[in-house]
N, CA, C and O atoms as a GROMACS GRO file, in nm:
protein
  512
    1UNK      N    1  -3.901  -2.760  -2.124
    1UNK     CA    2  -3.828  -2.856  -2.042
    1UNK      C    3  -3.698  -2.791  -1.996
    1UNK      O    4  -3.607  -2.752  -2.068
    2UNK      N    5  -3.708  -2.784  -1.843
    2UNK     CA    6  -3.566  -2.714  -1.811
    2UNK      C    7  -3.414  -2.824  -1.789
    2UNK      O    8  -3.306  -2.775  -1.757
    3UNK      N    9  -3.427  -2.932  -1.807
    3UNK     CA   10  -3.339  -3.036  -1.750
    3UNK      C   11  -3.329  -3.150  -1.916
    3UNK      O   12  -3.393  -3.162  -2.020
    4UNK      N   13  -3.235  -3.198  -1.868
    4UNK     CA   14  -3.210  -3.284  -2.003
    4UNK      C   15  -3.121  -3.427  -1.904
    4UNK      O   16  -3.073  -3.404  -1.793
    5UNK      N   17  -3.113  -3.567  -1.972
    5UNK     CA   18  -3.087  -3.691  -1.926
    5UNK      C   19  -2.909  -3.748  -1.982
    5UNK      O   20  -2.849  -3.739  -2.089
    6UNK      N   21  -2.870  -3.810  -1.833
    6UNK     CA   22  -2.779  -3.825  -1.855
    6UNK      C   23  -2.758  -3.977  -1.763
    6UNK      O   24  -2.832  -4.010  -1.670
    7UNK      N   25  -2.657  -4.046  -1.805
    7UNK     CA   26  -2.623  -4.167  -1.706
    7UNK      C   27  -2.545  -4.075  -1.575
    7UNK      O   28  -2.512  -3.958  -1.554
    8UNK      N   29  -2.542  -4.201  -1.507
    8UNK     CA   30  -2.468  -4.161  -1.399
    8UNK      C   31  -2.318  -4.164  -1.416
    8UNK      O   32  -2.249  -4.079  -1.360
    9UNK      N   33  -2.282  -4.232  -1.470
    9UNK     CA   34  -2.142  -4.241  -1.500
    9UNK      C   35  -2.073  -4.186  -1.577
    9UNK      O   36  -1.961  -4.221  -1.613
   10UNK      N   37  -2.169  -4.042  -1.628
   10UNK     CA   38  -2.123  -3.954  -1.748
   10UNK      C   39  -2.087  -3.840  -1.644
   10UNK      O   40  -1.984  -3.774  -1.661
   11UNK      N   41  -2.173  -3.815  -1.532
   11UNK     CA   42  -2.198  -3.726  -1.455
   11UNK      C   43  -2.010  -3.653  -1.370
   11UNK      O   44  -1.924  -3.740  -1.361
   12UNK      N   45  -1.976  -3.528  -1.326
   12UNK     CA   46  -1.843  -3.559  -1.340
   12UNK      C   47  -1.878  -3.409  -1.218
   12UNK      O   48  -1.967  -3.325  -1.232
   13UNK      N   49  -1.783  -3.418  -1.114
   13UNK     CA   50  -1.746  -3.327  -1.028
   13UNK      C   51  -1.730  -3.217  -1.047
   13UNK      O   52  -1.641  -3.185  -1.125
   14UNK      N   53  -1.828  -3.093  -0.969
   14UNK     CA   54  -1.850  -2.933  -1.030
   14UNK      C   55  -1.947  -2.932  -1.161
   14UNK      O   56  -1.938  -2.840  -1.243
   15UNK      N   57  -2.052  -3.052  -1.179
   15UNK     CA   58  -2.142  -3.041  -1.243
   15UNK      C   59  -2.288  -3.031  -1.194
   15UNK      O   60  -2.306  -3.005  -1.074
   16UNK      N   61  -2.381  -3.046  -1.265
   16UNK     CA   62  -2.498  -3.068  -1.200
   16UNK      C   63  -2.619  -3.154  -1.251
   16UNK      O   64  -2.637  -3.192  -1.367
   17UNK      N   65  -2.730  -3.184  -1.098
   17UNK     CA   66  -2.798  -3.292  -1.136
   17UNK      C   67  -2.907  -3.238  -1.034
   17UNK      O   68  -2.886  -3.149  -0.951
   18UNK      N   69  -3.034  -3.312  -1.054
   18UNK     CA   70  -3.159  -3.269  -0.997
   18UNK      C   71  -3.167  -3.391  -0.905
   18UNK      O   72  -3.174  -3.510  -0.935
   19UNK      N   73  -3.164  -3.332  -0.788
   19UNK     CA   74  -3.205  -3.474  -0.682
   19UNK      C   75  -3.359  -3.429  -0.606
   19UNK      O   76  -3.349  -3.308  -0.586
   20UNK      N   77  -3.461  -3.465  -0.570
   20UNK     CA   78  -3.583  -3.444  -0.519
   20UNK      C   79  -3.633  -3.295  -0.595
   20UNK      O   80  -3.676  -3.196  -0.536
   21UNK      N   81  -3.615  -3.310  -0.726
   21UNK     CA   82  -3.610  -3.203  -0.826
   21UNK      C   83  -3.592  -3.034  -0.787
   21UNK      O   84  -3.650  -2.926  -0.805
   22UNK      N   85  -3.476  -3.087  -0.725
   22UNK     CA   86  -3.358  -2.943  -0.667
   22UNK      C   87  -3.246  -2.929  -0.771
   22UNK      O   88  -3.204  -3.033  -0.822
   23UNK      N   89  -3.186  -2.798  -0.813
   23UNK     CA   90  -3.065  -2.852  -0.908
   23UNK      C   91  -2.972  -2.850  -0.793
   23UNK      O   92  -2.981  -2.771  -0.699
   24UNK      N   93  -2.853  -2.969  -0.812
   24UNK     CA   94  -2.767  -2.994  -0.729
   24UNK      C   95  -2.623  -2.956  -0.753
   24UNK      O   96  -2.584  -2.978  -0.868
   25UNK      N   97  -2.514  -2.891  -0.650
   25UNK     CA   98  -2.405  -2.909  -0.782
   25UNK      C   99  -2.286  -3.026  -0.702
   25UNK      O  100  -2.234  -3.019  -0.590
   26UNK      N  101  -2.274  -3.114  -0.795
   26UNK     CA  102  -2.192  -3.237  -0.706
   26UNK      C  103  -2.024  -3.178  -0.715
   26UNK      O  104  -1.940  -3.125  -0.789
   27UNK      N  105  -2.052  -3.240  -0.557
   27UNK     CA  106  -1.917  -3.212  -0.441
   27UNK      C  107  -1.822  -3.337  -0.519
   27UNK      O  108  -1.728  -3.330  -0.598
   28UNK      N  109  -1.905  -3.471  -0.446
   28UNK     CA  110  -1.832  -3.596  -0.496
   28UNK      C  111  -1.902  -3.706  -0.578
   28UNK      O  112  -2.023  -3.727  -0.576
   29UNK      N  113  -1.793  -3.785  -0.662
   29UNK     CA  114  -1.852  -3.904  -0.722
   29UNK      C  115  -1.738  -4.017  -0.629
   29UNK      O  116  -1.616  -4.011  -0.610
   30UNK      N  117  -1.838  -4.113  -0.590
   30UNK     CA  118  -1.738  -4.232  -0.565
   30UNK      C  119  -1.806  -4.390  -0.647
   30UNK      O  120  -1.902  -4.448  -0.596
   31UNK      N  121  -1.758  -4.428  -0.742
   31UNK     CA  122  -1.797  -4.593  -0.779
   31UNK      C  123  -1.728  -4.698  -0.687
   31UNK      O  124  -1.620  -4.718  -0.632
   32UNK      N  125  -1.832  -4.745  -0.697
   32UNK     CA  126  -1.778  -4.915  -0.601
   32UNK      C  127  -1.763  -5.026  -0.749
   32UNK      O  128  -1.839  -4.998  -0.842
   33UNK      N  129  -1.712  -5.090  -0.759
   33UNK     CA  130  -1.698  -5.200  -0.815
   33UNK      C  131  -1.777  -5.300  -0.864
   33UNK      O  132  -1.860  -5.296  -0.773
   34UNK      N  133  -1.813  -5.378  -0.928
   34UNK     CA  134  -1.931  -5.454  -0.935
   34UNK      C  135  -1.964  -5.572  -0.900
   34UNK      O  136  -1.863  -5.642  -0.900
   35UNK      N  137  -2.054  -5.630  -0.869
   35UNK     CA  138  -2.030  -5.735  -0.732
   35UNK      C  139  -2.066  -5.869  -0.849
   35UNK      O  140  -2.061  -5.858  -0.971
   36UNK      N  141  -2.092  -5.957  -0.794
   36UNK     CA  142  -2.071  -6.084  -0.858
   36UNK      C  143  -2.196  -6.100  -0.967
   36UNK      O  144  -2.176  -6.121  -1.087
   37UNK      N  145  -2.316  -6.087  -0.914
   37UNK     CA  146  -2.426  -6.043  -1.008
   37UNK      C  147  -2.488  -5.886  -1.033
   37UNK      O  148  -2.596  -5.871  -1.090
   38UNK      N  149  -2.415  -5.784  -0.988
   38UNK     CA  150  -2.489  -5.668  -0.993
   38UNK      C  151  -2.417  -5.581  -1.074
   38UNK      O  152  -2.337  -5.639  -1.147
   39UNK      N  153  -2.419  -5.495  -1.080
   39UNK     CA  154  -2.357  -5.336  -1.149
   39UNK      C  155  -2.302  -5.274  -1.038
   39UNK      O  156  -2.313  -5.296  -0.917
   40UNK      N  157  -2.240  -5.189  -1.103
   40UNK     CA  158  -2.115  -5.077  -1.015
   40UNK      C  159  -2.251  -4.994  -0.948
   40UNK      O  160  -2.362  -4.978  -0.999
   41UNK      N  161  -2.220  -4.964  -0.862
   41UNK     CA  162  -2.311  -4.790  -0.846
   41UNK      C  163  -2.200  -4.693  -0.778
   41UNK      O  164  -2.087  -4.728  -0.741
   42UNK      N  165  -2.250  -4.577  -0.770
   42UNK     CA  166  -2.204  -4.497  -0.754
   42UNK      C  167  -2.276  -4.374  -0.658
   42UNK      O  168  -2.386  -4.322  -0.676
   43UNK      N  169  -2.165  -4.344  -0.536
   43UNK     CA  170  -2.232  -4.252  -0.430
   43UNK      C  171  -2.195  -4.138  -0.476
   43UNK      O  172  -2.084  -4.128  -0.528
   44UNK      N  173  -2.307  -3.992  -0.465
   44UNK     CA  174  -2.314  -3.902  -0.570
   44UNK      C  175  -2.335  -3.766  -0.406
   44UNK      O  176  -2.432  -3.720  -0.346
   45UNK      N  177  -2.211  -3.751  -0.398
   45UNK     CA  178  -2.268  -3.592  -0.288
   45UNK      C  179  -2.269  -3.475  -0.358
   45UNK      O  180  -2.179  -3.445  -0.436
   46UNK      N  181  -2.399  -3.382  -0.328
   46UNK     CA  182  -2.396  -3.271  -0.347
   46UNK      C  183  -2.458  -3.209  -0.275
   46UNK      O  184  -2.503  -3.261  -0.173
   47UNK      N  185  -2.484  -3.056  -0.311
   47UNK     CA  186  -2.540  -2.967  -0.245
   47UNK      C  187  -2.632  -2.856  -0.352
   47UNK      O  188  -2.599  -2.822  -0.466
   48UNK      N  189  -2.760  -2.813  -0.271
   48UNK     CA  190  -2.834  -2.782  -0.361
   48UNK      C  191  -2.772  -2.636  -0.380
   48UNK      O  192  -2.704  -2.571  -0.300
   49UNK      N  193  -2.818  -2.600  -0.515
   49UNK     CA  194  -2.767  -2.437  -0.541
   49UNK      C  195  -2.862  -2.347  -0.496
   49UNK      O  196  -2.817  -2.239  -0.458
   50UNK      N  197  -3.037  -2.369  -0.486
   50UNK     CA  198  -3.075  -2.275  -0.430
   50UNK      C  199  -3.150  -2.294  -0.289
   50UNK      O  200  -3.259  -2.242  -0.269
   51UNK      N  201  -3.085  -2.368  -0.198
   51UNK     CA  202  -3.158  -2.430  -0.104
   51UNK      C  203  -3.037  -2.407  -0.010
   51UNK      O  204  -3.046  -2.338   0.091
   52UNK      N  205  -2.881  -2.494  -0.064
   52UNK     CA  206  -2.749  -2.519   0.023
   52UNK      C  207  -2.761  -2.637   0.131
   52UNK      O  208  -2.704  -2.658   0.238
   53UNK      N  209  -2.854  -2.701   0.061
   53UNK     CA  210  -2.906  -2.841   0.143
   53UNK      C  211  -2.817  -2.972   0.082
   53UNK      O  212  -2.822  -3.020  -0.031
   54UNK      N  213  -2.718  -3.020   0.221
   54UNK     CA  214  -2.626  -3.101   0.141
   54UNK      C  215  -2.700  -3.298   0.122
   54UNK      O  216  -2.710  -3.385   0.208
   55UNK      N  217  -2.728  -3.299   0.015
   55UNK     CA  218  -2.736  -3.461   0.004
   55UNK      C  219  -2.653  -3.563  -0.068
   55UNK      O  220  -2.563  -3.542  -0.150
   56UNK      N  221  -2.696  -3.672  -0.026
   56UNK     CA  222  -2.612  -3.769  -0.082
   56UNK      C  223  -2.696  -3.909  -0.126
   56UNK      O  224  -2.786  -3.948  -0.051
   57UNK      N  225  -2.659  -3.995  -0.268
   57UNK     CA  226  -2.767  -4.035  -0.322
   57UNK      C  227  -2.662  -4.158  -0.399
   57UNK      O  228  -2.552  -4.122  -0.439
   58UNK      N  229  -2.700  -4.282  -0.413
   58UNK     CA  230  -2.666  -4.417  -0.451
   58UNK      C  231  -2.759  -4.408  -0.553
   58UNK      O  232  -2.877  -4.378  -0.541
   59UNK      N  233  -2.666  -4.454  -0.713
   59UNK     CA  234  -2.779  -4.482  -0.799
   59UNK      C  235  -2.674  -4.602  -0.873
   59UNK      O  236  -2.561  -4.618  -0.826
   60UNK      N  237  -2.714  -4.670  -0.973
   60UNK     CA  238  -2.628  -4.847  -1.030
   60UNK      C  239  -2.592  -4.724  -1.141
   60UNK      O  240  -2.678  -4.642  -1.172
   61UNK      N  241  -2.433  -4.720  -1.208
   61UNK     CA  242  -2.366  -4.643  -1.302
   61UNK      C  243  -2.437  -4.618  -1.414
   61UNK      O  244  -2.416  -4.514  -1.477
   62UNK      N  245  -2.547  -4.726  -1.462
   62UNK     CA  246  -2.612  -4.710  -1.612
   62UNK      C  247  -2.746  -4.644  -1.577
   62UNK      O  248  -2.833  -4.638  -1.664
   63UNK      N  249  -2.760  -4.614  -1.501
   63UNK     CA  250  -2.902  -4.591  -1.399
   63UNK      C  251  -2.917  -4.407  -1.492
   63UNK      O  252  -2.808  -4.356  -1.515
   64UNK      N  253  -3.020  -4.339  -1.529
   64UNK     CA  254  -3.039  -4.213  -1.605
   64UNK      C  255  -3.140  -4.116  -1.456
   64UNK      O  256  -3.240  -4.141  -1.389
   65UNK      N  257  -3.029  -3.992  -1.466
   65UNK     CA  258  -3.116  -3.914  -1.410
   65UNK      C  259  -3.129  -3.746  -1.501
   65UNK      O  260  -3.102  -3.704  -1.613
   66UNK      N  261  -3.171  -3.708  -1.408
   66UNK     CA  262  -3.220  -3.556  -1.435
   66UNK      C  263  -3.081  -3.428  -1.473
   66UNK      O  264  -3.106  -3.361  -1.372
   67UNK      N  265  -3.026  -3.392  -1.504
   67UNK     CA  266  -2.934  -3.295  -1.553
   67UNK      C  267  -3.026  -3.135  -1.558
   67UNK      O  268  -3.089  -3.114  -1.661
   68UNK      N  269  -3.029  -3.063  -1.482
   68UNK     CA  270  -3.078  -2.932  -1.488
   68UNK      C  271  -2.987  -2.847  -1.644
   68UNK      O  272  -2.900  -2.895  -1.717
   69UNK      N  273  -3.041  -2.733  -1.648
   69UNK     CA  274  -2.986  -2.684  -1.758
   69UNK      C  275  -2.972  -2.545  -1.713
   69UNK      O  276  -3.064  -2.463  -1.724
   70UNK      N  277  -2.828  -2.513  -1.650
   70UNK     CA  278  -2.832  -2.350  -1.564
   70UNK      C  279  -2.727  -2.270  -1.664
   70UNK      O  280  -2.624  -2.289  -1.729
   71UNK      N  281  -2.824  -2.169  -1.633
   71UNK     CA  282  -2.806  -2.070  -1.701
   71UNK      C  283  -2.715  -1.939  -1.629
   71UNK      O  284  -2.758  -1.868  -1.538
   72UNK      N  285  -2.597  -1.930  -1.686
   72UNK     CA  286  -2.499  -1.771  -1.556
   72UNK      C  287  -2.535  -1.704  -1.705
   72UNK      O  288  -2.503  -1.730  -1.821
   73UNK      N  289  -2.639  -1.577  -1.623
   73UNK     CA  290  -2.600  -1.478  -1.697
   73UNK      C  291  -2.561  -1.325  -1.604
   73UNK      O  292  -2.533  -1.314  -1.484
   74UNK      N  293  -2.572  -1.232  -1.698
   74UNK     CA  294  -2.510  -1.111  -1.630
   74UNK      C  295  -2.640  -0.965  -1.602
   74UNK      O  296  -2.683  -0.904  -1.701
   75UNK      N  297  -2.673  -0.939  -1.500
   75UNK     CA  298  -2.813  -0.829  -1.479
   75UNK      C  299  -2.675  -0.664  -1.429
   75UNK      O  300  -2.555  -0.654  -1.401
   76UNK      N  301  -2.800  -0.567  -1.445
   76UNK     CA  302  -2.774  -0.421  -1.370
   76UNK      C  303  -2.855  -0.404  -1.288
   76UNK      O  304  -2.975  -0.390  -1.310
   77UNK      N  305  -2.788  -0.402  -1.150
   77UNK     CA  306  -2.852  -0.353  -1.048
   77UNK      C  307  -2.948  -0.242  -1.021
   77UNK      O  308  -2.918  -0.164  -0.930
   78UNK      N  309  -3.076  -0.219  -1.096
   78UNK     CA  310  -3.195  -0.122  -1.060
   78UNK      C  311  -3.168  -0.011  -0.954
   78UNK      O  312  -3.130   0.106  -0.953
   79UNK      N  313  -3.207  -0.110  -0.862
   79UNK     CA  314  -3.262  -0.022  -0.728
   79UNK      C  315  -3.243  -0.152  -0.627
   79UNK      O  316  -3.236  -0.267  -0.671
   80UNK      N  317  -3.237  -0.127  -0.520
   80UNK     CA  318  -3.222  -0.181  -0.390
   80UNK      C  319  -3.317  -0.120  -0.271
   80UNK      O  320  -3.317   0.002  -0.251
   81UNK      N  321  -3.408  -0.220  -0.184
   81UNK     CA  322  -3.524  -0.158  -0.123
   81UNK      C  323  -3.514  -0.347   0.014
   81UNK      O  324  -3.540  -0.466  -0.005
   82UNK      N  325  -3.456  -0.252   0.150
   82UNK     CA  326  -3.426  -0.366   0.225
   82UNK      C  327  -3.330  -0.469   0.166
   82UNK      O  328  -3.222  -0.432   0.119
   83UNK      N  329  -3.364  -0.592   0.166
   83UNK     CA  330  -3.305  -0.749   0.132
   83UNK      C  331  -3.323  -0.752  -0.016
   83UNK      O  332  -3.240  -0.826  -0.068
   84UNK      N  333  -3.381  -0.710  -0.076
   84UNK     CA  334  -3.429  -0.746  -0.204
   84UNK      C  335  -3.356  -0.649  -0.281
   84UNK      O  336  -3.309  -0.552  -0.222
   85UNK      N  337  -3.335  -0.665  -0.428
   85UNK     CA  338  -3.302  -0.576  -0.551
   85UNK      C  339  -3.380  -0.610  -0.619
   85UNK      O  340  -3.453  -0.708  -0.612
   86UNK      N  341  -3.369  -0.492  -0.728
   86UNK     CA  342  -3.413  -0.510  -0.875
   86UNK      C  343  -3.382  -0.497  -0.961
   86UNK      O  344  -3.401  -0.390  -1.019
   87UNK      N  345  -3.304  -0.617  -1.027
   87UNK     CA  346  -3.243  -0.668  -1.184
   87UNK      C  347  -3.291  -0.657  -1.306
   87UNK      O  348  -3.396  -0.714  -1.337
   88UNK      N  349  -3.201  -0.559  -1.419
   88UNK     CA  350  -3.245  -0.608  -1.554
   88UNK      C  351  -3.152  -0.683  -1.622
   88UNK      O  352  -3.036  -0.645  -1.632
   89UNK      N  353  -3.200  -0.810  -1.683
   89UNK     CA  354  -3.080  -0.885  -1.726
   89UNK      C  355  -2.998  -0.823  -1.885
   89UNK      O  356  -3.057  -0.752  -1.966
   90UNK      N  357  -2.916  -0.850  -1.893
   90UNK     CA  358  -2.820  -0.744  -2.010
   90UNK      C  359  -2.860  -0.777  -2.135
   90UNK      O  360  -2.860  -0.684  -2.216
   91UNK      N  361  -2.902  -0.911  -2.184
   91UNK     CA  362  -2.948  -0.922  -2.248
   91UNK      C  363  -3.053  -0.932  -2.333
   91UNK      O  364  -3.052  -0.927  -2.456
   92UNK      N  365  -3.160  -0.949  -2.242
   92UNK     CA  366  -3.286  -1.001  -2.278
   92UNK      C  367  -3.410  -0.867  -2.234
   92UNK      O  368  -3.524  -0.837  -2.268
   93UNK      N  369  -3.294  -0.810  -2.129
   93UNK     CA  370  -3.361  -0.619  -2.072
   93UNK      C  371  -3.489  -0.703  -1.970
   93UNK      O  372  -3.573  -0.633  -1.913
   94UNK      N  373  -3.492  -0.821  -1.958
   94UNK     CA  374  -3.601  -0.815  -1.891
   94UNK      C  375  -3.577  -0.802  -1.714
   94UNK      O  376  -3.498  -0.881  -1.660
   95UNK      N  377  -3.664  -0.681  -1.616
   95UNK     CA  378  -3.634  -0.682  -1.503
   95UNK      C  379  -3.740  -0.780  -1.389
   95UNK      O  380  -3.844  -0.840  -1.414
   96UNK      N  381  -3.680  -0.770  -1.285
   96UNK     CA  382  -3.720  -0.933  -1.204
   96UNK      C  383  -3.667  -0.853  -1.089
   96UNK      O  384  -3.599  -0.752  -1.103
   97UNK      N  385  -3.711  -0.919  -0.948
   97UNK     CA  386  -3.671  -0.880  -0.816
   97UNK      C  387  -3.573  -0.984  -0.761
   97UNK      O  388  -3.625  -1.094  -0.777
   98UNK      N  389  -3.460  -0.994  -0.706
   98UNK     CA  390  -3.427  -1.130  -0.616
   98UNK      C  391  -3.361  -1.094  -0.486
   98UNK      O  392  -3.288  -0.997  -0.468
   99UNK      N  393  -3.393  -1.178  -0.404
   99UNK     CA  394  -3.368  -1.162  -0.268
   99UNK      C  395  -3.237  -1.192  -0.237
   99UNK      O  396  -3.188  -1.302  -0.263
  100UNK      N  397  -3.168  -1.090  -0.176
  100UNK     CA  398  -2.998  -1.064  -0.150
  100UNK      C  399  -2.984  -1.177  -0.004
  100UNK      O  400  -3.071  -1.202   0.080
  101UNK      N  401  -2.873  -1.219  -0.010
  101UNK     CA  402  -2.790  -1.299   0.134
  101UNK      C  403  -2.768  -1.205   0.186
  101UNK      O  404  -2.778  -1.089   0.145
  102UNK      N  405  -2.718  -1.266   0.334
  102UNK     CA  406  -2.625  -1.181   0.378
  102UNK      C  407  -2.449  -1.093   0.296
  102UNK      O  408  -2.383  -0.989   0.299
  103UNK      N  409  -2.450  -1.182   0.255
  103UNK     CA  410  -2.255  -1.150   0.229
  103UNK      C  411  -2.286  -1.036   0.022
  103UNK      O  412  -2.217  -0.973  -0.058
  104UNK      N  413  -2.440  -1.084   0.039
  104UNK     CA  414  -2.412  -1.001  -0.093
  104UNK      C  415  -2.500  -0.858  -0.057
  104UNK      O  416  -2.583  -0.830  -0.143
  105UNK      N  417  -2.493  -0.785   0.035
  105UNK     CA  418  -2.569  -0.707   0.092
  105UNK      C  419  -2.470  -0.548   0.017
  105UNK      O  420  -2.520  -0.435   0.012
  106UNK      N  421  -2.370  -0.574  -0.017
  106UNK     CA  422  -2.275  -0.454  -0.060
  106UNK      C  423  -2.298  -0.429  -0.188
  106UNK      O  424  -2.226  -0.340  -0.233
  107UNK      N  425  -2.372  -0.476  -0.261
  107UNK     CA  426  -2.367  -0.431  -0.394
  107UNK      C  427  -2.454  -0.292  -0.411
  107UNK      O  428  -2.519  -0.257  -0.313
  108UNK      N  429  -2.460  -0.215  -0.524
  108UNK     CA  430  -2.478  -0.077  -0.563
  108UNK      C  431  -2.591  -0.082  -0.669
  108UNK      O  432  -2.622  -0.181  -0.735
  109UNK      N  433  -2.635   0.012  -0.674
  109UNK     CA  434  -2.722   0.029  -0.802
  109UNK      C  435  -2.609   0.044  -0.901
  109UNK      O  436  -2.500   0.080  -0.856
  110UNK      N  437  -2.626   0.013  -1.073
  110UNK     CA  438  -2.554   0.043  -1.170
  110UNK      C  439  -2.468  -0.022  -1.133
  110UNK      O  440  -2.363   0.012  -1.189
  111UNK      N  441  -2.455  -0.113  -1.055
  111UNK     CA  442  -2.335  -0.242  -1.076
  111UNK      C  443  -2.391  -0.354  -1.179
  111UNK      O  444  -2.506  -0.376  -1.218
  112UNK      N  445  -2.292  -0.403  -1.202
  112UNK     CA  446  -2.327  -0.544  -1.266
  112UNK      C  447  -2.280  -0.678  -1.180
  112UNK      O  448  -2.175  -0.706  -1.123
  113UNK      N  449  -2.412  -0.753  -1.197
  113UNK     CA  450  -2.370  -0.888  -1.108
  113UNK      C  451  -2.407  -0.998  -1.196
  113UNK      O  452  -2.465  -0.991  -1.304
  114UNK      N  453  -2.367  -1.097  -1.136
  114UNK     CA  454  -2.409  -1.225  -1.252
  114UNK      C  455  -2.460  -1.320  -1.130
  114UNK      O  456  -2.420  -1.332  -1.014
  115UNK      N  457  -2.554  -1.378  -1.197
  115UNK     CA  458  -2.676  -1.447  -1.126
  115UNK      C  459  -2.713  -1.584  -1.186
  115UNK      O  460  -2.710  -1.582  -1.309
  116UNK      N  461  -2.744  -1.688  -1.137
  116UNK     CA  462  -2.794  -1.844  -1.228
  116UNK      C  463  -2.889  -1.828  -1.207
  116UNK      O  464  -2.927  -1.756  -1.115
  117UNK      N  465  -2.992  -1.913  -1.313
  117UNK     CA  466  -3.105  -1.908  -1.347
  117UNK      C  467  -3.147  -2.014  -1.393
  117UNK      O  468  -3.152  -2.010  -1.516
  118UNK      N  469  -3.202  -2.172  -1.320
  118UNK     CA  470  -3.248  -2.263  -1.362
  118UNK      C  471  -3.374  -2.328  -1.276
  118UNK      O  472  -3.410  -2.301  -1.162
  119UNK      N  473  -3.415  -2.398  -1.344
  119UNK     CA  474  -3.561  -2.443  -1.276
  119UNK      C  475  -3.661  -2.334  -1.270
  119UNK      O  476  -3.753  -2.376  -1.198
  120UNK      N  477  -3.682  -2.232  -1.306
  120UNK     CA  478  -3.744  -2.107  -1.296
  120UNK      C  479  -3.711  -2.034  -1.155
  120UNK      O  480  -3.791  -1.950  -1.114
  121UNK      N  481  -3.618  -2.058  -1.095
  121UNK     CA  482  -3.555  -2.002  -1.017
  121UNK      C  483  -3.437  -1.909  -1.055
  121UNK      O  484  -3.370  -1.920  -1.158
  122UNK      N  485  -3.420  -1.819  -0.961
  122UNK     CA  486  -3.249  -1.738  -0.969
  122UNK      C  487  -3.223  -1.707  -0.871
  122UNK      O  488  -3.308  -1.702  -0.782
  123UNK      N  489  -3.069  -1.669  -0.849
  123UNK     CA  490  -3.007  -1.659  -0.718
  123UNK      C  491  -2.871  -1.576  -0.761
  123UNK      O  492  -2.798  -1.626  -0.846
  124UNK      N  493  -2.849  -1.488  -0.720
  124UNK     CA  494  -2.699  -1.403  -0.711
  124UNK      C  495  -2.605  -1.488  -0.707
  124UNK      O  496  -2.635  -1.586  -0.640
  125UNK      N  497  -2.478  -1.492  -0.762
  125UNK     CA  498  -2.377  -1.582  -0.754
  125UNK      C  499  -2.309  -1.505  -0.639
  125UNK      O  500  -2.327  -1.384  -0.620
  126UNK      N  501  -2.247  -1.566  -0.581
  126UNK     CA  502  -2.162  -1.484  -0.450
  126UNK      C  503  -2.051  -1.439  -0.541
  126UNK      O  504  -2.087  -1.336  -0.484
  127UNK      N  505  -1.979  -1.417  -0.602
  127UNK     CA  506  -1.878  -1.426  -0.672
  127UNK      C  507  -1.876  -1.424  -0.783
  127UNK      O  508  -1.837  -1.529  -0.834
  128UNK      N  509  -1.917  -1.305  -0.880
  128UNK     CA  510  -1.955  -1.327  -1.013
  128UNK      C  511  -1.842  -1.308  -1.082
  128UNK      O  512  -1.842  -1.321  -1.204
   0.00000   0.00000   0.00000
């Protein structure tokens, strides 16, 4: 199980949450108040980490969703061949391929970069 459960109202800005089972990392929380018979809810913006697809999502404050479980760790740059590299992670030695952005196109072999790793996905951090 890569994700673990949380209310909504635990949930807190620069964290993350699975929306259309994407991990998300939220921009904003806004609660509304609670109306005469209902519960508070709360509008939840984010943006996906490996997509950069921005959404936005209404759920009632006691309402339980999805919490991804991401992982920053740290790889050595292999080899480089076009768009793509090839990573061994520092700890675990295990190597994997991942496909470079534009803006991370400067990196070197025998560098070290740090990369997230959740949902069985990974992605270069721009900024490790």
């Amino acid at each position: 199980m890569a994700w673990t459960q949380a209310e909504v109202r635990e949930l807190k800005e620069g964290r993350y949450m699975l929306i259309d089972n994407e991990p998300c990392k939220i921009l904003s929380i806004q609660t509304s108040k609670p109306g005469k018979h209902g519960e508070a809810k709360a509008r939840i913006d984010a943006v996906g980490i490996f997509n950069g697809n921005k959404t936005s999502v209404v759920y009632p404050v006691k309402h339980k969703v999805q919490v991804p479980i991401i992982n920053k760790r740290t790889a050595q740059v292999l080899s480089l061949s076009g768009s793509e590299a090839q990573l061994m992670d520092l700890e675990t030695y295990e190597t994997f391929n991942i496909n470079l952005e534009a803006e991370q196109q400067g990196i070197l072999p025998g560098q070290e970069v740090g990369y997230i790793s959740a949902m069985g996905k990974r992605k270069l951090q721009v900024n490790p």
